[in-house]
C-alpha positions as CSV (number, residue, x, y, z in Angstrom):
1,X,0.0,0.0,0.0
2,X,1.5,3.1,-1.3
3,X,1.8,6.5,1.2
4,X,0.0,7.9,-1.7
5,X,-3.3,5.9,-1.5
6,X,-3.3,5.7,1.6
7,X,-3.5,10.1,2.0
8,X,-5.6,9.5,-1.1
9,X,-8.3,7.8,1.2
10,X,-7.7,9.8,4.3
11,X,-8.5,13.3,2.0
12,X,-11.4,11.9,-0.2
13,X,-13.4,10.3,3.4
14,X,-12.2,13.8,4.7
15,X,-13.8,16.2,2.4
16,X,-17.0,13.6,1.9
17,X,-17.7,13.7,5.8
18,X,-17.3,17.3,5.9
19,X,-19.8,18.4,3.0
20,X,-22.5,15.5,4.5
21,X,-21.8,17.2,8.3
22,X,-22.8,20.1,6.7
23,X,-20.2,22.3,7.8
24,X,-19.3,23.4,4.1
25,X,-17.5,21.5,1.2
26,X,-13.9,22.5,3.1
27,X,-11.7,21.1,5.8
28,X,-10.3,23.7,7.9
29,X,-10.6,25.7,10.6
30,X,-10.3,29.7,11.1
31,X,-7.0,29.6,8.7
32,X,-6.9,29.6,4.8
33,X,-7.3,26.8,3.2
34,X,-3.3,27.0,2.1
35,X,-2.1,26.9,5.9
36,X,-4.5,23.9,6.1
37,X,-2.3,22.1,3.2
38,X,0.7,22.7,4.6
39,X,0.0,22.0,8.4
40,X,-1.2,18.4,6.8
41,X,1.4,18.5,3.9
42,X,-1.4,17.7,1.5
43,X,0.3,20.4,-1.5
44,X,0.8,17.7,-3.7
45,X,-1.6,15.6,-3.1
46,X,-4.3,17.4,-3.7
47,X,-2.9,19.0,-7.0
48,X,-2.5,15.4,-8.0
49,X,-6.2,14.7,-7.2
50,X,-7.5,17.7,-8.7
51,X,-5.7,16.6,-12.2
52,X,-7.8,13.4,-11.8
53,X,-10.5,15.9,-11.2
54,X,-11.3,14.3,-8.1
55,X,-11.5,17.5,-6.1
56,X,-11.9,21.1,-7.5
57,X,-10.8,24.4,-6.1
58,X,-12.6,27.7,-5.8
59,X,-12.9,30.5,-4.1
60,X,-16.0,31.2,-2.1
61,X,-16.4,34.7,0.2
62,X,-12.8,35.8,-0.9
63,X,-11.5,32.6,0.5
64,X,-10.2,29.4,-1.3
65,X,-12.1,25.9,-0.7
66,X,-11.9,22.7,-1.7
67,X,-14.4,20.2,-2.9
68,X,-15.4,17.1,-4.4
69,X,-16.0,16.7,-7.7
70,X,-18.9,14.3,-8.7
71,X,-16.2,11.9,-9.7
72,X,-14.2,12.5,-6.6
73,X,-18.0,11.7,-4.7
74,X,-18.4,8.3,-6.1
75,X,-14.6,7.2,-4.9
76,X,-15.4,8.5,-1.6
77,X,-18.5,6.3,-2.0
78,X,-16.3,3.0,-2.8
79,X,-17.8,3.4,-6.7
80,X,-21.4,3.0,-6.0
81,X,-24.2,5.9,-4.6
82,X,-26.2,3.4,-2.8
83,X,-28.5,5.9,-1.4
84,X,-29.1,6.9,-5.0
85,X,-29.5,3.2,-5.8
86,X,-32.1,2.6,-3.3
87,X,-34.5,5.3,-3.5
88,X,-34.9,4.6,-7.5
89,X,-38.4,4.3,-8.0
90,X,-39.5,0.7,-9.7
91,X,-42.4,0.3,-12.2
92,X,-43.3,-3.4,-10.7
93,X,-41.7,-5.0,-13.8
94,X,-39.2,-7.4,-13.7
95,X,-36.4,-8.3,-16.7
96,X,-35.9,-11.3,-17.5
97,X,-33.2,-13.0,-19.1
98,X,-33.3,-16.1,-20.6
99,X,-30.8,-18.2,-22.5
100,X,-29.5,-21.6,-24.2
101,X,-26.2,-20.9,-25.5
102,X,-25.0,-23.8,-27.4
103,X,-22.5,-26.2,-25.9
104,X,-19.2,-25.0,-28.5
105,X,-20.2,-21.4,-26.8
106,X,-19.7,-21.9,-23.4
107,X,-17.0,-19.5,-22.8
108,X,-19.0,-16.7,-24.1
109,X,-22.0,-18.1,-21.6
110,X,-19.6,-17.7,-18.9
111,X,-18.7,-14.0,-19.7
112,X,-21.9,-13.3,-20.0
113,X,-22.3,-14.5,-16.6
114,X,-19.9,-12.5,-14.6
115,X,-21.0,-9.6,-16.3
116,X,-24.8,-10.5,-15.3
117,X,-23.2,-10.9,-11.6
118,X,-21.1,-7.6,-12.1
119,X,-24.0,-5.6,-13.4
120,X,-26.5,-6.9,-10.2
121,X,-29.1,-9.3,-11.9
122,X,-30.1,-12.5,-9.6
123,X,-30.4,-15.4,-10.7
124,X,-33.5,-17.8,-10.3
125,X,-31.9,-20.8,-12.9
126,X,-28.3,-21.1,-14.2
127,X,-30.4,-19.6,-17.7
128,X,-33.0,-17.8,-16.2
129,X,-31.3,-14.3,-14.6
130,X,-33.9,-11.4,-13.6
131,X,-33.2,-7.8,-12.7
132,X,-35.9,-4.8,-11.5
133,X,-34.2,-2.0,-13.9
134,X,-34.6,-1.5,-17.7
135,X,-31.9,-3.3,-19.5
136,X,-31.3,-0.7,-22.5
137,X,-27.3,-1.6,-22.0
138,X,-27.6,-5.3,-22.4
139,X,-30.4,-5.2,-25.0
140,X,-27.9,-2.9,-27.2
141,X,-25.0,-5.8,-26.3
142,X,-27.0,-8.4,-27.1
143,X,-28.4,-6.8,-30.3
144,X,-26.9,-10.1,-32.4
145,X,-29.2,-12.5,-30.6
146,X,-32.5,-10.5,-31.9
147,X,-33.3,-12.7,-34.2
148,X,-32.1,-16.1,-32.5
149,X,-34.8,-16.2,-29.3
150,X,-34.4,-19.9,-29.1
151,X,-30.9,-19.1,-28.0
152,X,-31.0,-15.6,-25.5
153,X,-34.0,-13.2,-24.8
154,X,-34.8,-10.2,-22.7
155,X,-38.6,-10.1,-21.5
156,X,-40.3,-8.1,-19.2
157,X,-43.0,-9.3,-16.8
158,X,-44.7,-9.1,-13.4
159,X,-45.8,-11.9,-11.0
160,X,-48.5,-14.2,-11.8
161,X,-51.2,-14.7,-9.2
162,X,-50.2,-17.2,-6.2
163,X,-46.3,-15.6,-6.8
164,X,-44.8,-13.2,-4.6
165,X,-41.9,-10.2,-6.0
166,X,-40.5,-11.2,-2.4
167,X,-39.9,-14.6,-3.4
168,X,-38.6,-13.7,-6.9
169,X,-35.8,-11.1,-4.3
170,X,-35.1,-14.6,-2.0
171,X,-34.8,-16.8,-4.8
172,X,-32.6,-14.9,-7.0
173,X,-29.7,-13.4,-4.6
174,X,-28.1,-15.1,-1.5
175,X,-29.4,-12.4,1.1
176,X,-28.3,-14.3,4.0
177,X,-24.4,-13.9,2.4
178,X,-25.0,-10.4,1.8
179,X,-26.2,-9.4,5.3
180,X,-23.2,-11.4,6.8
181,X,-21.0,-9.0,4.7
182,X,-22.7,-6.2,5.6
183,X,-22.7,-7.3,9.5
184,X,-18.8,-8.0,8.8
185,X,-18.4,-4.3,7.7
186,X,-19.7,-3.1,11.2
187,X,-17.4,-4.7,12.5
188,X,-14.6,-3.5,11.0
189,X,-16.1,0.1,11.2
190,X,-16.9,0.5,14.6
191,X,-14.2,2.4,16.2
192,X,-13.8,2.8,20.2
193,X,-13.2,6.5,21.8
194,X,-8.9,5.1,22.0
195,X,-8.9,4.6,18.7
196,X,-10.5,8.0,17.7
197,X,-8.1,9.5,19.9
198,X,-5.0,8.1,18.3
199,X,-6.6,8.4,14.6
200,X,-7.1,12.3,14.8
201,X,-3.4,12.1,16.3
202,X,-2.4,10.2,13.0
203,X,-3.6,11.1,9.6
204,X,-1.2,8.8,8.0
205,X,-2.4,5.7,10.6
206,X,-5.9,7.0,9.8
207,X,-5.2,6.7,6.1
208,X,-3.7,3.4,6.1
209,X,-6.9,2.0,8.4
210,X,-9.6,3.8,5.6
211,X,-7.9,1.9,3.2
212,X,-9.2,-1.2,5.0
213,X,-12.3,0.4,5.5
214,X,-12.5,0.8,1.9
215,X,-12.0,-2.8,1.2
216,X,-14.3,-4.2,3.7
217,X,-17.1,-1.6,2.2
218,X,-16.2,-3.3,-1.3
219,X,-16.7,-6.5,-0.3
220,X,-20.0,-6.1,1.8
221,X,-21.5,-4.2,-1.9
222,X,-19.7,-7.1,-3.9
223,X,-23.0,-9.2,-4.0
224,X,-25.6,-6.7,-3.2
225,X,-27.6,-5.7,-6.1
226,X,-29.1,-2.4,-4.1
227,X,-32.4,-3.0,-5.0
228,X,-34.7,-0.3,-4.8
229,X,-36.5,-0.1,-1.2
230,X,-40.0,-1.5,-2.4
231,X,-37.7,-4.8,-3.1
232,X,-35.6,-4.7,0.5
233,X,-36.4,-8.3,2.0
234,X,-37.2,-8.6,5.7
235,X,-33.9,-7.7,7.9
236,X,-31.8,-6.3,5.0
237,X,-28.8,-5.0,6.7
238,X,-27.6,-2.7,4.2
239,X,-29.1,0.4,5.1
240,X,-27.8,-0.1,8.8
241,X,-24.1,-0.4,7.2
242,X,-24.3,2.2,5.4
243,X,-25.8,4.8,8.2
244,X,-22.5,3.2,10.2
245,X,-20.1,4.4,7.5
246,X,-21.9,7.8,7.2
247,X,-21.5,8.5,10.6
248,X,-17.9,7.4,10.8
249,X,-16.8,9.8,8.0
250,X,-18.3,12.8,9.8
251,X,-16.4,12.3,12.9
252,X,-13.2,12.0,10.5
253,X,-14.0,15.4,9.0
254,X,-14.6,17.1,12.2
255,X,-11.3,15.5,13.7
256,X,-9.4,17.6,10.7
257,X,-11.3,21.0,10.2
C-alpha cells in the first residue's frame, strides 16, 4: 500500500464527511485553506487529485475551498451511490433474461455471466437471470441474438397470481451472504473513543486504516444488487451499514477542520 493511496483515502473520506456534516465542502478551521495544506502537507496531493478531477478548487467569500468533484464523490463512496441506488423508484416490472447458448459457446455463456453478476441481476436458474431495472445496455450488447430467441432473450413481466416479487428477491440473490458481509463491515467500522483519539493524532495511521475500510465496504457491496427499497427483503442490513459508515466519516472530518 503506497503512502500515496493511503493520503488519497484519508483526504477523499475527509472532504465527503465534511460536506454530508454540513459544515461546508472545506476542511479547515479559522486559517486559509493554504495553511490547512501545509500543516497536513497535503500540496501535492491534492494538485494530483485535482488533475484526476477528483476535487476542485474555488474561491468562495474571498477565500479558497476545496471540494469534491462528482467523480471525486463516487470514490469516496467505494464506486457506488447506494442511497441513490435505493431510493430509485421501480415500475413493478421485472427483466428477465433467458438463454441456451449452445455447448461449442460456453465460454462466451460464462462472460456473459460474470458480467450478469457484475452488473447486479439475480439469478433464479443457471439460464434464467432477472433484474428490477430496464436493460437498455444489455439489449444494445446483445443486439446479435435478436433474431435467434431460441438461444437468448430479454422479456419483461410481473408476477403471476399465487407468486410473490418477495420470493422472486429470495430466490434470485443469497441475502443471507449479503447481510453477513454487511454485519462484517460493522465490525470493521466500529471504532472505540482510544482509537478516535490516536486516529485524529495520525492522519497517515488514519489513512492506512480507511484503506481497510475501503475494502471491507467493497466487499460487503460485492453481491448486493441495491435493489430499490419496495424490493428490501425482511432484515436487510444494508441500510444499517451504510448509516455506520456515514457517521464514521463525519467524525473524520470534524477531527481535521
Amino acid at each position: 500500500m503506497s503512502a500515496k493511496s493511503v493520503m488519497e483515502d484519508w483526504l477523499l473520506a475527509a472532504l465527503w464527511g465534511a460536506e454530508q456534516w454540513g459544515r461546508g465542502p472545506w476542511v479547515m478551521r479559522n486559517d486559509t485553506f493554504e495553511a490547512w495544506e501545509r500543516r497536513h502537507g497535503l500540496h501535492r496531493r491534492l494538485a494530483d487529485m485535482q488533475r484526476r478531477e477528483l476535487v476542485r478548487r474555488e474561491k468562495r467569500a474571498g477565500r479558497m475551498v476545496c471540494a469534491l468533484t462528482e467523480q471525486g464523490m463516487l470514490a469516496a463512496l467505494g464506486g457506488k451511490d447506494v442511497t441513490a441506488r435505493w431510493n430509485r423508484r421501480w415500475d413493478g416490472q421485472w427483466r428477465q433474461l433467458l438463454f441456451d447458448l449452445p455447448q461449442h459457446q460456453r465460454r462466451a455463456r460464462i462472460r456473459l455471466w460474470r458480467w450478469l453478476r457484475q452488473k447486479g441481476f439475480g439469478y433464479l436458474q443457471q439460464s434464467v437471470w432477472v433484474c428490477p431495472d430496464p436493460v437498455d445496455e444489455l439489449s444494445e450488447a446483445l443486439r446479435d441474438f435478436r433474431d435467434d430467441v431460441e438461444s437468448l432473450i430479454i422479456m419483461e413481466a410481473r408476477c403471476g397470481a399465487g407468486y410473490s416479487d418477495d420470493a422472486i428477491v429470495r430466490g434470485a440473490w443469497d441475502f443471507e451472504e449479503i447481510n453477513r458481509r454487511q454485519e462484517a463491515y460493522l465490525s470493521t467500522a466500529t471504532l472505540s473513543d482510544a482509537e478516535r483519539k490516536h486516529f485524529a493524532a495520525s492522519p497517515a495511521e488514519l489513512g492506512a486504516w480507511l484503506r481497510r475500510e475501503r475494502i471491507a465496504w467493497q466487499h460487503a457491496l460485492s453481491l448486493d444488487p441495491l435493489l430499490p427499497r419496495a424490493l428490501w427483503p425482511k432484515r436487510y442490513r444494508g441500510e444499517t451499514a451504510w448509516q455506520t459508515r456515514s457517521e464514521l466519516y463525519r467524525e473524520i472530518a470534524v477531527c481535521f477542520r
